[in-house]
NUTOR-822720 format. One record per residue (C-alpha): residue number from 1; residue in three letters; z negated, y negated, x negated. Coordinates in pm, 1 decimal. Each point is the difference from the previous one (the first is absolute). Example, Ala and Ser with C-alpha at 12.3 -4.5 7.8 and 13.67 -1.06 7.14 Angstrom:
// residues 2
+-----+-----+----------+----------+----------+
!   k !   r !       zz !       yy !       xx !
+-----+-----+----------+----------+----------+
!   1 ! ALA !   -780.0 !    450.0 !  -1230.0 !
!   2 ! SER !     66.0 !   -344.0 !   -137.0 !
+-----+-----+----------+----------+----------+
***
This chain:
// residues 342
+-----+-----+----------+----------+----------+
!   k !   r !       zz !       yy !       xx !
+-----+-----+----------+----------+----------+
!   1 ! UNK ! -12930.4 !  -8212.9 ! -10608.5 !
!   2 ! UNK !   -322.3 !     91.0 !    166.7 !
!   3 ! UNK !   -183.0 !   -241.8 !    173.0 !
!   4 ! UNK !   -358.6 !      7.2 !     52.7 !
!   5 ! UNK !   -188.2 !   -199.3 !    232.6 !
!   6 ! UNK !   -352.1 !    -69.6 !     67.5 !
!   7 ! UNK !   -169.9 !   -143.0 !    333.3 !
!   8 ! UNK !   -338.0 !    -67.2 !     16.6 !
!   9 ! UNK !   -151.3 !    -26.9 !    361.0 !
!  10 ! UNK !    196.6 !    236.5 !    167.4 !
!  11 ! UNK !   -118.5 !    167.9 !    337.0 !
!  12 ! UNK !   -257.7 !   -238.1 !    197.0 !
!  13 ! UNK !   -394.2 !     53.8 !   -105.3 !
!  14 ! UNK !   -144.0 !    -67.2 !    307.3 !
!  15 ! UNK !    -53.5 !    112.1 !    337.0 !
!  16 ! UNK !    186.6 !   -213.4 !    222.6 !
!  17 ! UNK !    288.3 !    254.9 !    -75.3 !
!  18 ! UNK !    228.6 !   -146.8 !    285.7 !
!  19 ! UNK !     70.8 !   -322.6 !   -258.8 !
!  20 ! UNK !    164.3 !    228.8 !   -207.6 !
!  21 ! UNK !    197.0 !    117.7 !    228.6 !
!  22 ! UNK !    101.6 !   -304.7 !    196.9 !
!  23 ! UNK !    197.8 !    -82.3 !   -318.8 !
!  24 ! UNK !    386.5 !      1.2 !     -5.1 !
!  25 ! UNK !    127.0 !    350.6 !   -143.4 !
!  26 ! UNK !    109.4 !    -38.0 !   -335.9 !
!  27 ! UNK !    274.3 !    238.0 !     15.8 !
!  28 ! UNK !    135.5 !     21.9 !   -300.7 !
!  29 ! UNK !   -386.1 !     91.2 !   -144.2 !
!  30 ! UNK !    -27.8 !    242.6 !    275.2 !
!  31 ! UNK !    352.3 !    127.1 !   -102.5 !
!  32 ! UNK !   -115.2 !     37.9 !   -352.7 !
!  33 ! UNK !   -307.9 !    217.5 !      5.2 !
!  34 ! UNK !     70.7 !    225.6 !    297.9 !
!  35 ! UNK !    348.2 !    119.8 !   -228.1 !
!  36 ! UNK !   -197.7 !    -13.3 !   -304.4 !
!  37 ! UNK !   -225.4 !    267.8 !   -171.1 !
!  38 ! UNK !   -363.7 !    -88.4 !     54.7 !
!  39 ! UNK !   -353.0 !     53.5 !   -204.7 !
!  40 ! UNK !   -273.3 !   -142.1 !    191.4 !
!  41 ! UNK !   -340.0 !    -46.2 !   -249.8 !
!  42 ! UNK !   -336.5 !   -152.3 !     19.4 !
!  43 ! UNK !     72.9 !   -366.7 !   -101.8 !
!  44 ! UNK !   -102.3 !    -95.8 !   -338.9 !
!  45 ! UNK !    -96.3 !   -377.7 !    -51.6 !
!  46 ! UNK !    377.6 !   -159.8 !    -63.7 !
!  47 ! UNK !   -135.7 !   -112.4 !   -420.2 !
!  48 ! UNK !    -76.9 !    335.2 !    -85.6 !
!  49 ! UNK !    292.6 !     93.9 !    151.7 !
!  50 ! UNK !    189.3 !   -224.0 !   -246.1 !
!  51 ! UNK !   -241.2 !     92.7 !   -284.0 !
!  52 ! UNK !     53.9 !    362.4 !     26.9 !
!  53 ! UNK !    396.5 !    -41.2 !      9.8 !
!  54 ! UNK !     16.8 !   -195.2 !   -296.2 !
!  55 ! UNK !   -227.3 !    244.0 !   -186.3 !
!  56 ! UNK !   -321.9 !   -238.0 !    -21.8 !
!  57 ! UNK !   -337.3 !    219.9 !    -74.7 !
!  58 ! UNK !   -293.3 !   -137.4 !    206.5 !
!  59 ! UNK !   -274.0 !   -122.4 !   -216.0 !
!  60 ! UNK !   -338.6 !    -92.0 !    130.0 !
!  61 ! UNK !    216.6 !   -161.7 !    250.2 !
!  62 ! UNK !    358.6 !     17.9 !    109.1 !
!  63 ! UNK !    119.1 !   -271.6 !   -240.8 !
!  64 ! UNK !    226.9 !   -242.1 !    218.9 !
!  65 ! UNK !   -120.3 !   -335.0 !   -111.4 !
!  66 ! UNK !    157.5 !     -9.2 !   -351.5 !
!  67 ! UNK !    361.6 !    119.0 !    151.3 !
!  68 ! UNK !     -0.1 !   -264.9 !    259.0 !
!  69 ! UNK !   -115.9 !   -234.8 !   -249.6 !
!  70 ! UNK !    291.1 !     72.3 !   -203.5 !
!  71 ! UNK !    252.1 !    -22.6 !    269.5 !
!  72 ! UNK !   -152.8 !   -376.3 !     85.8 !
!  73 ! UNK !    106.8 !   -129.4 !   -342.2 !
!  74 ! UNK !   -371.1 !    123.9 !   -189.0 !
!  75 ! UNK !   -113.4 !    115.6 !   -313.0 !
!  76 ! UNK !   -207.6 !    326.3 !     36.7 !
!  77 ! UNK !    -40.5 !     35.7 !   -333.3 !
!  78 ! UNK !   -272.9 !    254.2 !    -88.0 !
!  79 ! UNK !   -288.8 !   -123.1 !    256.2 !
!  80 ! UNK !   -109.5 !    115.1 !    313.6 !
!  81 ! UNK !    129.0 !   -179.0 !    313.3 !
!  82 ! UNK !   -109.3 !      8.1 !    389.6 !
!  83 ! UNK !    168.5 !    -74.7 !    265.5 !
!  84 ! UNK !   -189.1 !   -321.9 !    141.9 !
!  85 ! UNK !    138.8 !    -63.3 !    350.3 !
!  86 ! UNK !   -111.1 !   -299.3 !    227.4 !
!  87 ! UNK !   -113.5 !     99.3 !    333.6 !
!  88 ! UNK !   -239.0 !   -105.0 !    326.2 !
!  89 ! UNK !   -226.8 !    241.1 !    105.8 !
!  90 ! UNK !   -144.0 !    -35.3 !    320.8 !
!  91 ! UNK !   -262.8 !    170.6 !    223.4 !
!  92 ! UNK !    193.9 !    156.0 !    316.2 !
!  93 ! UNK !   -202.9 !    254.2 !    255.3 !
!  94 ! UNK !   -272.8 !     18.7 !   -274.6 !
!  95 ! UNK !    280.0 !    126.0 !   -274.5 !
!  96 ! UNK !     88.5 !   -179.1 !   -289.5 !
!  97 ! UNK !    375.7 !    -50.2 !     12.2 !
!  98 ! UNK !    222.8 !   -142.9 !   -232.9 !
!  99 ! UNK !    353.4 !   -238.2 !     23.1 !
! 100 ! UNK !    198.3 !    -13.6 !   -307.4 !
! 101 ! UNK !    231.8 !   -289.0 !    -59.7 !
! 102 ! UNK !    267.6 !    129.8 !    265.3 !
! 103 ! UNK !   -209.9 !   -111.3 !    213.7 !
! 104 ! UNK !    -55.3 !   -335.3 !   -156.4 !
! 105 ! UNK !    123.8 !   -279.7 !   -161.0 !
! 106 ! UNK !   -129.2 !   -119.7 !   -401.4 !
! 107 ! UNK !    106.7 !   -307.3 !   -212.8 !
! 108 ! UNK !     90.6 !     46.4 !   -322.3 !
! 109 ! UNK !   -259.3 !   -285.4 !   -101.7 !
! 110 ! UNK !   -300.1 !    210.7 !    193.8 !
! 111 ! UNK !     96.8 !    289.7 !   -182.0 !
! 112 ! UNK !    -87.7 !   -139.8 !   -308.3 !
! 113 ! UNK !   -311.2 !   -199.7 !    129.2 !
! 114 ! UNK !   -166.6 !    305.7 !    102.4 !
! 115 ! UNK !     82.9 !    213.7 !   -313.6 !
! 116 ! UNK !    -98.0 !   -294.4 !   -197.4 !
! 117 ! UNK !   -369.1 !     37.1 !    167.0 !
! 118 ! UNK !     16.2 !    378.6 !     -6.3 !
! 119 ! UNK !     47.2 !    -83.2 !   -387.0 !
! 120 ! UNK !   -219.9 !   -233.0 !    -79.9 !
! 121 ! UNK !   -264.5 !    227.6 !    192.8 !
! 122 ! UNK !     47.1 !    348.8 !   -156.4 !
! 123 ! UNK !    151.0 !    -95.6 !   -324.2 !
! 124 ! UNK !    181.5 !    251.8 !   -243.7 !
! 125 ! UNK !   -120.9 !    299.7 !    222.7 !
! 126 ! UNK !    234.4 !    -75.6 !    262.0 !
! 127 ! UNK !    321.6 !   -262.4 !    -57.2 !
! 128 ! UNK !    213.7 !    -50.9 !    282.6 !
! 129 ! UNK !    336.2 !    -90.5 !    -57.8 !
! 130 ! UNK !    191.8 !   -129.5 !    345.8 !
! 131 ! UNK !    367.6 !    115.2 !    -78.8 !
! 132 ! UNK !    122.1 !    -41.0 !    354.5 !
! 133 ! UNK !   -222.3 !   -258.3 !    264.5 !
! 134 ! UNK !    -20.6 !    338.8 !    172.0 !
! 135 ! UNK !    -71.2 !    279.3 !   -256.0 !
! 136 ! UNK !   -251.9 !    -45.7 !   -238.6 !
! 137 ! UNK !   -123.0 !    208.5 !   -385.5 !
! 138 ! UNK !   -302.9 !     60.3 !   -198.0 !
! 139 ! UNK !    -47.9 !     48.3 !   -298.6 !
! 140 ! UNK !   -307.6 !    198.0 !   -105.5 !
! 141 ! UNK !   -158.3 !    112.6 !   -295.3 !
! 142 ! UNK !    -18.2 !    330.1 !     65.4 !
! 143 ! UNK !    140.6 !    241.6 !    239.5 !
! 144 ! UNK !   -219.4 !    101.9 !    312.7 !
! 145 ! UNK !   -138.8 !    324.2 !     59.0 !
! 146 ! UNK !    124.1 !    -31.4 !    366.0 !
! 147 ! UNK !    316.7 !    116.7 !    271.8 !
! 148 ! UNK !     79.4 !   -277.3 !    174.9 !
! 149 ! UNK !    254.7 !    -23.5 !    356.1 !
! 150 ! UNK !    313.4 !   -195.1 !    -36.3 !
! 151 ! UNK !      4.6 !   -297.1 !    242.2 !
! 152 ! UNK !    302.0 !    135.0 !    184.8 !
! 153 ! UNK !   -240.7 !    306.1 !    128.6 !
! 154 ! UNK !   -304.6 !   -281.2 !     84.0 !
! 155 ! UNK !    176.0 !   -296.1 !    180.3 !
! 156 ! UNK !    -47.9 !    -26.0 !    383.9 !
! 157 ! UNK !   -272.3 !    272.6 !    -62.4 !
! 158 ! UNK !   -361.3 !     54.5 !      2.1 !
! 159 ! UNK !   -136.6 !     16.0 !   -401.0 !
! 160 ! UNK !   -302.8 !    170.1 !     -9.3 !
! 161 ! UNK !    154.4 !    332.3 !    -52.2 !
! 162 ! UNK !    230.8 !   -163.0 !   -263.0 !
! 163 ! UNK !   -217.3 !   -179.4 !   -257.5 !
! 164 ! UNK !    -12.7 !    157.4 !   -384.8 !
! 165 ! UNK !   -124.7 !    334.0 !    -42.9 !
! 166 ! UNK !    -80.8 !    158.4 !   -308.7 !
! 167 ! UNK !   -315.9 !    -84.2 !   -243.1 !
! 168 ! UNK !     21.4 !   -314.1 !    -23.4 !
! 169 ! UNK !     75.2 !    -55.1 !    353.2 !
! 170 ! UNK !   -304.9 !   -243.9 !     55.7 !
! 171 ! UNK !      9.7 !   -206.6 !   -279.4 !
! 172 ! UNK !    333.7 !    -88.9 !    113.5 !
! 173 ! UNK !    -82.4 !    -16.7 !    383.5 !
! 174 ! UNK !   -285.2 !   -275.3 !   -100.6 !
! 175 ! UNK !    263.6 !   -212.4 !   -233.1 !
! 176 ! UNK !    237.5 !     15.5 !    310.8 !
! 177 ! UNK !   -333.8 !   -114.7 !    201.1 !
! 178 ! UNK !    -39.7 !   -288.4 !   -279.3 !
! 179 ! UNK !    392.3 !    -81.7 !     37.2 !
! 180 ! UNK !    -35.4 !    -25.2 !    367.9 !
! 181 ! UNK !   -363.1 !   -289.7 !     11.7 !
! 182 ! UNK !    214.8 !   -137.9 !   -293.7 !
! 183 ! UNK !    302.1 !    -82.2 !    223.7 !
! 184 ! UNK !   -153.9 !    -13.4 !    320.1 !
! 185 ! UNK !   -100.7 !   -425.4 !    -24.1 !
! 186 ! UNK !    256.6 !    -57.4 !   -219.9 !
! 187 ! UNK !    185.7 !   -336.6 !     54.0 !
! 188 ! UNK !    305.6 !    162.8 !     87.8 !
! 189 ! UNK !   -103.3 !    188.5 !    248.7 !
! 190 ! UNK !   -236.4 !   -276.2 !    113.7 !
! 191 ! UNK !    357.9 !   -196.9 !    -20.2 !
! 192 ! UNK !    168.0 !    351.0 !    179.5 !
! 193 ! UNK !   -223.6 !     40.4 !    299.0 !
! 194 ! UNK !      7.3 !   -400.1 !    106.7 !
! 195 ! UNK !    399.4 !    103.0 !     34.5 !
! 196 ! UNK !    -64.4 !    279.7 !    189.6 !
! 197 ! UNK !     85.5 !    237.6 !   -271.3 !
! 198 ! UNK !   -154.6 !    317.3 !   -134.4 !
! 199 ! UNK !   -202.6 !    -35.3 !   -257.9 !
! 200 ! UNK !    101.1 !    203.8 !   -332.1 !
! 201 ! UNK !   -349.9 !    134.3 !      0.9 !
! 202 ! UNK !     27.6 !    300.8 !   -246.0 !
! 203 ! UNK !    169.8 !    165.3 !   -264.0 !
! 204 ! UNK !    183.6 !    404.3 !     73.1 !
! 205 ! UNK !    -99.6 !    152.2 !   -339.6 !
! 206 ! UNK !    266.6 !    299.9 !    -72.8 !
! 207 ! UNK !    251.8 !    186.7 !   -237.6 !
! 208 ! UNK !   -166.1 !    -47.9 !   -317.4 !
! 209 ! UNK !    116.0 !    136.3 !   -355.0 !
! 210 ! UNK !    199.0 !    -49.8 !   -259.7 !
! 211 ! UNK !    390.3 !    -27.3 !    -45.5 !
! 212 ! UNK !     66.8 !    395.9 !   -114.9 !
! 213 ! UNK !    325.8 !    204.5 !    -78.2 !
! 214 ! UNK !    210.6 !    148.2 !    273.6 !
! 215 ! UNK !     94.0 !    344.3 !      8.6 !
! 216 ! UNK !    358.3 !    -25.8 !    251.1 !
! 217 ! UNK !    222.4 !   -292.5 !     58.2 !
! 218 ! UNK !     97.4 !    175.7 !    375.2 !
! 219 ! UNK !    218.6 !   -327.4 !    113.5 !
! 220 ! UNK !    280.8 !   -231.9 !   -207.7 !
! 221 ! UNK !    -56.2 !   -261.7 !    270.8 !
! 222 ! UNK !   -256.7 !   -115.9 !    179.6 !
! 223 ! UNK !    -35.1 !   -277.0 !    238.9 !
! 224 ! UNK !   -348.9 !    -94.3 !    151.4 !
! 225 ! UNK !   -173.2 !   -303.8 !    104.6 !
! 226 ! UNK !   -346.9 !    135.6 !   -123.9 !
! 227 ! UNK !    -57.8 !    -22.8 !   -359.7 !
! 228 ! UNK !   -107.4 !    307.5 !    -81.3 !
! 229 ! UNK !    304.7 !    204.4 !     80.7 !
! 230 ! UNK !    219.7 !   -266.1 !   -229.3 !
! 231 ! UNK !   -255.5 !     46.3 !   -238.0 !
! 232 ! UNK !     26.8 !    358.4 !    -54.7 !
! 233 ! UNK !    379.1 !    -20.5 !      5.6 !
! 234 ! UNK !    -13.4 !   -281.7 !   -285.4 !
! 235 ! UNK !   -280.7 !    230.8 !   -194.7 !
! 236 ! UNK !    227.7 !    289.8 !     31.2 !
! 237 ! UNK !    344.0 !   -194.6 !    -92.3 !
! 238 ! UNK !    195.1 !    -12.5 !    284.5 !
! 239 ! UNK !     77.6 !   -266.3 !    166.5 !
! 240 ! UNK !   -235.1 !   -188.9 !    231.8 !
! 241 ! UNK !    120.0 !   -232.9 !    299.7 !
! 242 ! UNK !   -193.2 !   -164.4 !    303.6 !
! 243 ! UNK !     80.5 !    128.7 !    332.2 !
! 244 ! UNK !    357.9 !    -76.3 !     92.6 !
! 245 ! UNK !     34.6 !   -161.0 !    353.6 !
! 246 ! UNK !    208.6 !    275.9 !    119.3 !
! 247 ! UNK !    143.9 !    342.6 !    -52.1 !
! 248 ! UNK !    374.7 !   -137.0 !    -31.8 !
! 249 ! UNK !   -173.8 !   -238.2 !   -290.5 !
! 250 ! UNK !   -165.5 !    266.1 !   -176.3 !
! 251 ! UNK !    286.2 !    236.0 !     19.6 !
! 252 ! UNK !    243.4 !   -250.4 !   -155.5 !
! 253 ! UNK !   -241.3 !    -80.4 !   -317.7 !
! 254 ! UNK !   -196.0 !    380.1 !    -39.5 !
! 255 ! UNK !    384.9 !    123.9 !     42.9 !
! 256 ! UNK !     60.6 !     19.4 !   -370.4 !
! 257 ! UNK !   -243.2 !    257.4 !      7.0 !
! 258 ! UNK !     93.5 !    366.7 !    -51.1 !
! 259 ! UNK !   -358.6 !    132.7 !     71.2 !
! 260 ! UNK !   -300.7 !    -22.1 !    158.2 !
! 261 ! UNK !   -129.7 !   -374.4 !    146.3 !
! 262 ! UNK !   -271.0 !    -91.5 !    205.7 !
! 263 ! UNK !    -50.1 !   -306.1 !    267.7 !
! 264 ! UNK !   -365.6 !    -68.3 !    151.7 !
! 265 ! UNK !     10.6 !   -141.8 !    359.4 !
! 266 ! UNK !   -335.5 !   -124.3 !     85.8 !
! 267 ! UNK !     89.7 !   -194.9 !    345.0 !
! 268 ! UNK !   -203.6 !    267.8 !    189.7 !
! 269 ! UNK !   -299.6 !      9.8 !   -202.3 !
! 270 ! UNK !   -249.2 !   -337.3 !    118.0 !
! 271 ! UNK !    142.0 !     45.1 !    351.1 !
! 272 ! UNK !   -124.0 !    348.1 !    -10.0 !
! 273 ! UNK !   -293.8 !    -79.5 !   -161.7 !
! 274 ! UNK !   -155.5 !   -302.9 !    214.7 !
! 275 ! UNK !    137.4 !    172.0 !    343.4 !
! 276 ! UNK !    282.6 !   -285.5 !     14.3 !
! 277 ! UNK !    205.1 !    237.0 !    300.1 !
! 278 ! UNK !    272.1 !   -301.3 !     63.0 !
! 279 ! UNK !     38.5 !    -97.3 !   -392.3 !
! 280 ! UNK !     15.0 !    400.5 !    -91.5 !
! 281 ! UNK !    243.5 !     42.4 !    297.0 !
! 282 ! UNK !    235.0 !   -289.6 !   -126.9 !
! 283 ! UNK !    -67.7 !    143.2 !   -372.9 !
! 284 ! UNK !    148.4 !    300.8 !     81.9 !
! 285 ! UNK !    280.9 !   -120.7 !    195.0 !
! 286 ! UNK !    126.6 !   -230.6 !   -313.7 !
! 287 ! UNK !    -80.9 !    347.8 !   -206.3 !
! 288 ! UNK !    271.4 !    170.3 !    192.7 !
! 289 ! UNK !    238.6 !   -303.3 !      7.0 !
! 290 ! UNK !    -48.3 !    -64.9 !   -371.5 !
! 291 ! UNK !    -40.0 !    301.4 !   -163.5 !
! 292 ! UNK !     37.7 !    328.7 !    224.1 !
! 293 ! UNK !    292.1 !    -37.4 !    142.7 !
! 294 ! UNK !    204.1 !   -126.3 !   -276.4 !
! 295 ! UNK !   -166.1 !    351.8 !   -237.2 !
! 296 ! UNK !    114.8 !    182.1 !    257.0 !
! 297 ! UNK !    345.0 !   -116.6 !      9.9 !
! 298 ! UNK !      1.3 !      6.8 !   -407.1 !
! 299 ! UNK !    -97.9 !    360.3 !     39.0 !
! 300 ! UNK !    277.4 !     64.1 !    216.4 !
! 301 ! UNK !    233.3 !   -213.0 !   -195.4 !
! 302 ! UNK !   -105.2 !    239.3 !   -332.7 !
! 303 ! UNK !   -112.0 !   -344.4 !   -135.7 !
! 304 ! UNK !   -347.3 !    205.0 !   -121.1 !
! 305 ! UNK !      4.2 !    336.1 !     -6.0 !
! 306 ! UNK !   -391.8 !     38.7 !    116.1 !
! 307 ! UNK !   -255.0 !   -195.1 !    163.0 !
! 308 ! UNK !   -373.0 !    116.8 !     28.4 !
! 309 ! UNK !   -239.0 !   -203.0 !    165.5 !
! 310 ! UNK !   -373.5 !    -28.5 !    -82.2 !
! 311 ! UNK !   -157.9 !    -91.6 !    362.7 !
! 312 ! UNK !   -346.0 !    -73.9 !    -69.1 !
! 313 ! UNK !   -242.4 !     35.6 !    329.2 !
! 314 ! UNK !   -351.0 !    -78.0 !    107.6 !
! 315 ! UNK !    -56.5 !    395.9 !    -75.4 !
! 316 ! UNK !    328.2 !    162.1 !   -161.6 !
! 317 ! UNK !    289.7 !    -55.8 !   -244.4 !
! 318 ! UNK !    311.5 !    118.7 !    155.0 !
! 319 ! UNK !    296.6 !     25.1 !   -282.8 !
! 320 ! UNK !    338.9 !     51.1 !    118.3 !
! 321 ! UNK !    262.0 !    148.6 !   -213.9 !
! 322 ! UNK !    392.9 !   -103.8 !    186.9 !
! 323 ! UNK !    333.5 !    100.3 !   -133.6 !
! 324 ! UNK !    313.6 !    -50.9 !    133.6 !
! 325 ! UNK !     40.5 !    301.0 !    102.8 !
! 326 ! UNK !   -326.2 !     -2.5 !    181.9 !
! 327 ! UNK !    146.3 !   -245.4 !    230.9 !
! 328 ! UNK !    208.8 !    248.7 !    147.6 !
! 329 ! UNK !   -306.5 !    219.6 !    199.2 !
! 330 ! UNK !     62.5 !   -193.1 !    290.8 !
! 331 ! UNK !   -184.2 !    253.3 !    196.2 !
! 332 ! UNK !   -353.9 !   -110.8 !   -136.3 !
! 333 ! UNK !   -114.6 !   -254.7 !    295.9 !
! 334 ! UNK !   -117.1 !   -331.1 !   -134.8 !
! 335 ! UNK !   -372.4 !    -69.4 !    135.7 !
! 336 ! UNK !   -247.2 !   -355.7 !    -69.3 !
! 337 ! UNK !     -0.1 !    -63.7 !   -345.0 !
! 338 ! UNK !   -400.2 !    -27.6 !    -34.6 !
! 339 ! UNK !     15.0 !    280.7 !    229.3 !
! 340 ! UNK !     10.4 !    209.0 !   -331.0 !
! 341 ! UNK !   -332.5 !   -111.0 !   -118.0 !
! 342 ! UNK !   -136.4 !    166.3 !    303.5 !
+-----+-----+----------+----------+----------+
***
């Protein structure tokens, strides 16, 4: 078996570098990549990643919406979808910054209250459809002439430098200025701030298209907690599973597969992201209770024959290829993980 697995958020984004360091060493991570064989590459954005792998052709956009749609239990059909996130954007040092819901709690029943006014207000040219309290779609009549950012690459960021691009960039930046006084003295968030609570104050517009063919079926198991991995996987037949707690877990169930299978650990990734030092520190700890220790000793134990991880940074993808036999170059020092991001 070869196991793949992908971490968003590794390596630490910001300046304070010491935070990174003052974490435990994960040894067993450390272990891994300084005995492994290493490509270090300018970091794509983690969908297109995923995209690309499963043989998805960009259209106007990269088409992300009608996969995760399909992994949360939706119809594509033939129409064009949009991802149609809830977020809070804020002014912060004269930069317009965004929080996604990581950062924030939502209710199921103000979900649907404030797609219910984005509705009734914009009509058949833009249906939202709250699948998840958290994760929102749109259907539209037509597909946009834009390229949008995935919210993973905007959250805990500045957005000016990420809004649509492409011809019909400002049509679409004035209906996102439309969503935004739509929301803004909406009851619920009238109801939100009077809590103390952020106020879902605009819509992330991304990843639109249409469900298409795949070209490659690369994994026979996947397991990820975001929906658009699990989506692919169920698009391309194999099986599709939501992120196991633990490596031993995921071993025992992806065991009774021969080939190639894929887990998605996203602990690191909002940490990273909103410059959380003590939550990423803990994240990374559990990673190397959980999940790096345990592959290692599989490794060793000729329970998979290769791991490669995908380390995604602020800057660089770092993939590691380890064998077995790998393990044995004992004279290759180990070093700070996120050190090799640097």
């Amino acid at each position: 078996m070869h196991c793949h697995v992908l971490i968003p958020g590794f390596g630490w984004p910001h300046d304070d570098a010491g935070e990174r360091h003052a974490a435990p060493a994960p040894l067993a991570l450390e272990t891994l990549i300084a005995r492994g064989r290493r490509t270090r590459t300018e970091v794509p954005a983690l969908e297109r990643w995923l995209l690309e792998r499963f043989g998805v052709e960009r259209q106007r956009d990269w088409p992300a919406a009608p996969f995760s749609l399909l992994a949360e239990g939706g119809s594509p059909g033939s129409d064009v979808w949009m991802c149609a996130d809830p977020v809070h954007l804020r002014i912060e040092r004269n930069r317009l910054m965004l929080a996604d819901s990581t950062a924030f709690g939502i209710a199921r029943d103000e979900a649907e209250a404030l797609a219910g006014a984005i509705n009734s207000h914009f009509g058949d040219s833009l249906m939202v459809y709250p699948l998840q309290a958290h994760r929102w779609y749109a259907r539209l009549a037509a597909c946009p002439d834009i390229e949008t950012t995935p919210l993973s690459s905007v959250r805990g960021v500045a957005i000016e430098a990420q809004l649509p691009r492409g011809p019909e960039a400002m049509r679409w930046q004035s209906l996102a200025n439309e969503l935004q006084m739509l929301l803004h003295d909406h009851p619920v968030n009238r109801a939100r701030e009077a809590r103390g609570e952020l106020p879902v104050n605009s819509v992330w517009l991304w990843g639109a298209g249409r469900l298409a063919p795949l070209s490659a079926r690369p994994f026979q198991y996947v397991a990820a907690a975001a929906p658009l991995a699990r989506g692919l996987a169920q698009a391309s037949g194999a099986q599709a599973r939501e992120q196991a707690a633990n490596a031993q877990a995921w071993l025992e169930e992806a065991g009774g597969h021969a080939g190639i299978v894929l887990v998605a650990l996203d602990a690191l990734a909002a940490p990273s992201q909103y410059g959380r030092a003590d939550a990423w520190r803990e994240a990374l700890a559990q990673l190397e209770r959980a999940w790096f220790a345990p592959l290692l000793a599989a490794l060793k134990d000729r329970n998979i024959g290769m791991l490669t991880l995908h380390l995604f940074g602020p800057a660089h993808l770092l993939e590691v290829e380890i064998t077995r036999s790998d393990l044995r170059r004992f004279w290759r020092p180990r070093r700070p993980a996120a050190g090799w991001m640097e």
